[in-house]
Each structure stands twice: as structure tokens, then as C-alpha cells.
C-alpha positions in Angstrom: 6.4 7.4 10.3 9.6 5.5 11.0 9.6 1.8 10.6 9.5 1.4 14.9 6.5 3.7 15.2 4.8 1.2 12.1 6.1 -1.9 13.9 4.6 -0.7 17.2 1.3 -0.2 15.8 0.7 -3.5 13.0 1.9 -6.4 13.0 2.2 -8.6 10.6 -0.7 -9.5 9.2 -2.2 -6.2 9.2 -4.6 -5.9 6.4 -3.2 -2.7 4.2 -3.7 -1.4 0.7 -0.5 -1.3 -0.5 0.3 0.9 -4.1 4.1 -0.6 -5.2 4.3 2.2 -7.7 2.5 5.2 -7.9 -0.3 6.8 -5.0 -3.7 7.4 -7.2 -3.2 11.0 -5.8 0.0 11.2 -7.7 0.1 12.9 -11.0 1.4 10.6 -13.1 -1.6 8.2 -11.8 -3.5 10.7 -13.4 -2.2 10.8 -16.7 -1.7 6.9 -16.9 -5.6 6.6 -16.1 -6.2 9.2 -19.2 -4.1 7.2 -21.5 -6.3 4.3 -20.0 -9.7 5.6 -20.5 -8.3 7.2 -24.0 -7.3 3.5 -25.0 -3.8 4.7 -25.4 -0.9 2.4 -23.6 3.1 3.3 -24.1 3.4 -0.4 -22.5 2.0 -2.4 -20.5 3.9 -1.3 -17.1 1.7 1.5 -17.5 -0.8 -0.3 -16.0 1.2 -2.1 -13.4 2.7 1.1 -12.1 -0.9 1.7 -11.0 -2.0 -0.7 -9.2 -3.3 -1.2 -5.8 -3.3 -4.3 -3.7 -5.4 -5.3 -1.0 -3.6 -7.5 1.4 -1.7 -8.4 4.6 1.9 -7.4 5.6 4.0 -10.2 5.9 7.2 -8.9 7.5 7.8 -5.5 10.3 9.0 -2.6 8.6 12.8 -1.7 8.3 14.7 1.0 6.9 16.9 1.0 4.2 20.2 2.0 4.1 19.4 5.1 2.6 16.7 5.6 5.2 13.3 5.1 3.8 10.9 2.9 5.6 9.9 -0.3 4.0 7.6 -3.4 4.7 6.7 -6.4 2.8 3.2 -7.9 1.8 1.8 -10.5 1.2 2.4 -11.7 -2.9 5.0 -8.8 -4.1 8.7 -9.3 -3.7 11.0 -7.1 -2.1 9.7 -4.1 0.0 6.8 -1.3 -0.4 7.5 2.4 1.5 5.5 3.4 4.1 3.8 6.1 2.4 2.7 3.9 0.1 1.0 1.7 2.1 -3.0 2.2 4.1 -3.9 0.3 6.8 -7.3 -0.8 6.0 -9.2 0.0 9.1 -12.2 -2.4 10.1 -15.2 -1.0 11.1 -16.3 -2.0 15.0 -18.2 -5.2 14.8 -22.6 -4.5 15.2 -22.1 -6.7 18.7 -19.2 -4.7 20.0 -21.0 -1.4 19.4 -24.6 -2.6 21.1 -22.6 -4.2 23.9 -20.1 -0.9 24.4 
């Protein structure tokens, strides 16, 4: 998805889990969660490089001169690629469903 298809469909303020380093799919997730559960840290950006962040977008995407496509959230500097970021989507409200 380019950053015009993402700005089309959330605005700011959409509620996203963002991952500024690595996907938990990703391999190296993998081994950093071993080295975790083994008790076994190289440094501590081991487990920064893992995180995940529940928040809100706080600027539309954009693409960078190289061509990725970025957006901003809420609480981390600088911008976070599209494929690293899931809209959290919120379930339809109990009213909404016995009224539809």
C-alpha cells in the first residue's frame, strides 16, 4: 500500500499497532525472544528492537525519497513503514449489531 491508498483509508488518529523494528513474524524476532526466555541479552536494544506499540497515528503517511511509505505515531520520533504498522480494527458496538 502506497502512502495515498493509507491516507484515504485512516486518518490520523487511527488506532494501529505499530512494530518500529522488527514484525514478531520476522526471524530475528524469533531468535531475540530465545535469547529472552534463555536469559541471554547482547544489549539492551535487543529488546527495543522488539517492541510493539499500541497507539494512534499522528501524521498521513508520506513516502520517502527512496520510496518507502512512512507514517508517524503517537510517542516515537521520526516515521514507521507501512508494513510495519496494523490498524487495530474495533469490533461493531453490541447496539449497532441488534439495531442493524
Amino acid at each position: 500500500m502506497n502512502a495515498e491508498q493509507w491516507n484515504a483509508l485512516h486518518p490520523i488518529g487511527t488506532p494501529v499497532v505499530a512494530y518500529p523494528g522488527v514484525r514478531p513474524e520476522d526471524p530475528l524476532a524469533a531468535a531475540v525472544r530465545k535469547r529472552q526466555a534463555d536469559g541471554r541479552f547482547l544489549e539492551e536494544a535487543d529488546a527495543d528492537l522488539c517492541r510493539a506499540l499500541t497507539i494512534v497515528t499522528r501524521t498521513p503517511a508520506w513516502t520517502l525519497g527512496h520510496g518507502d511509505p512512512v507514517v508517524s505515531v503517537e510517542g516515537y520520533p521520526g516515521g514507521i513503514h507501512l508494513t510495519h504498522i496494523d490498524v487495530i480494527v474495533e469490533a461493531p458496538s453490541e447496539v449497532a449489531v441488534s439495531r442493524g
